[in-house]
N, C-alpha and C positions, 0 to 999 in steps of 0.2 A: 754538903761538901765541907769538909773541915779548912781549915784556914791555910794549912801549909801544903798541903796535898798539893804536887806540881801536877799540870797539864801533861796529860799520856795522846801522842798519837800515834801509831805504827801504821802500816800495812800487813796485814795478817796473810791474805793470799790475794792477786791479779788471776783473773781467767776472763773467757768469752764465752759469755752466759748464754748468749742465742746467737747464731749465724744464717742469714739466707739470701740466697743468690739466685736472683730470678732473669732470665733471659729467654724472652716469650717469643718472638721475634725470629728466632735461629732456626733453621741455620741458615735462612735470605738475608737477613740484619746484617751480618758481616759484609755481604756486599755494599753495602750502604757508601756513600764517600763526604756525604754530607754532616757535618759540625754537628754536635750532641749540644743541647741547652742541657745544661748537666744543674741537678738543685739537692742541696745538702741541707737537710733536717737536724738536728740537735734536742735530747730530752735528760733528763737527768732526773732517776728517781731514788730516792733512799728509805732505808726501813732498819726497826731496830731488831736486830736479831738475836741479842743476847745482852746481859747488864754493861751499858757500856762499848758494845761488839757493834757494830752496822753492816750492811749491805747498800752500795753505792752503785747503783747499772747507768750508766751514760751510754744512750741507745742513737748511732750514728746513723741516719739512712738520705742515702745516695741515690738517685735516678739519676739516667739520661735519656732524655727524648728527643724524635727528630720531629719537626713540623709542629702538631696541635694533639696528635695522639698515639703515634708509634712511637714505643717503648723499646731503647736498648737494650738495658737492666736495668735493674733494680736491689741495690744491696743493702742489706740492714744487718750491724753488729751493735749488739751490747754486750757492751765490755764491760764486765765487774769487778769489783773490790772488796776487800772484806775488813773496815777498817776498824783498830780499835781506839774509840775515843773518850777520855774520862777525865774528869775533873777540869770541862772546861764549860763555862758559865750558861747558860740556859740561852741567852741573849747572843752567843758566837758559835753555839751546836750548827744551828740550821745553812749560816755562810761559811762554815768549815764542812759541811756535808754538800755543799752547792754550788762552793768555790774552789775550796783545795784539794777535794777527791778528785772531782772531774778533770782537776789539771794534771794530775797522776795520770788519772786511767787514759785522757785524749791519745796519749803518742801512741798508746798501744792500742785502741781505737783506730787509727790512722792509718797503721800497719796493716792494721788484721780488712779494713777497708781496700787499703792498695792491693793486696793479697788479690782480695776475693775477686776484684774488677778484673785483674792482672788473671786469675785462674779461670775467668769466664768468656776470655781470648779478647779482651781489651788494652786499651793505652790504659795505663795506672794513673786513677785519681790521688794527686796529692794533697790533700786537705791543708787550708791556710790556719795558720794560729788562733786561735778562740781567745778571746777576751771574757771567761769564764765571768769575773765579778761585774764588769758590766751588763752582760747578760741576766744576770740575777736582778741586777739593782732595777734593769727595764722588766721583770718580769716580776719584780714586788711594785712597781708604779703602776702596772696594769692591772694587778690583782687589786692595787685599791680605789683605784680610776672604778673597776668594776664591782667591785661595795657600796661606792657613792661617796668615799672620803677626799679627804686631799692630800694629794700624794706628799709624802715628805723631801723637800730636797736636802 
């Protein structure tokens, strides 16, 4: 990395890489009148796709269930990115692919979530704000709880 070279991020392209909408249940489900215990998953993976280029997929999945094993739905989108990032330090790649993609891609995640519940003849799941960077920070202290080291605070 030469010494003046400024830090490049853009957005190259947003899409929804996988979509699926499962509602095993129907068509009795709907009769249903009983509260859904509703549980929202969050993953976030990246990979390099080109000098510089990444792929960012933050994979949302949503269930509601009634009781201990009837299934509403069950909806899963990964939303991607196609980010280009360069000339920025080896030490800040990994929380700019972990942190600031996933905060891009969540609204339209959220969206494309509400959608899917909303088209599967549900109440729209609105999904609550992500604290992306803390999310990360607890999941590098469990990665190194789980090596045997001591976690950094």
């Amino acid at each position: 990395m030469s010494e003046n070279a400024q830090p490049v991020f853009s957005i190259e392209k947003l899409y929804v890489k996988d979509l699926s909408v499962e509602v095993p249940g129907a068509p009795q489900i709907y009769l249903e009148r009983e509260a859904p215990q509703v549980n929202v998953q969050l993953r976030t993976e990246g990979k390099n796709i080109d000098d510089g280029v990444y792929e960012i997929a933050l994979t949302v999945t949503v269930s509601a269930t009634i009781g201990e094993d009837r299934t509403l739905f069950l909806v899963e989108v990964a939303q991607a990115g196609i980010f280009q990032i360069r000339n920025v330090p080896e030490a800040d790649l990994e929380p700019v692919m972990m942190i600031g993609c996933p905060n891009i891609l969540f609204p339209y995640a959220r969206e494309a979530v509400s959608d899917a519940v909303t088209r599967a003849g549900f109440q729209p799941v609105l999904l609550s704000p992500v604290n992306f960077e803390a999310l990360y920070q607890s999941q590098r202290q469990q990665a190194t709880v789980q090596q045997g080291e001591t976690p950094i605070q």
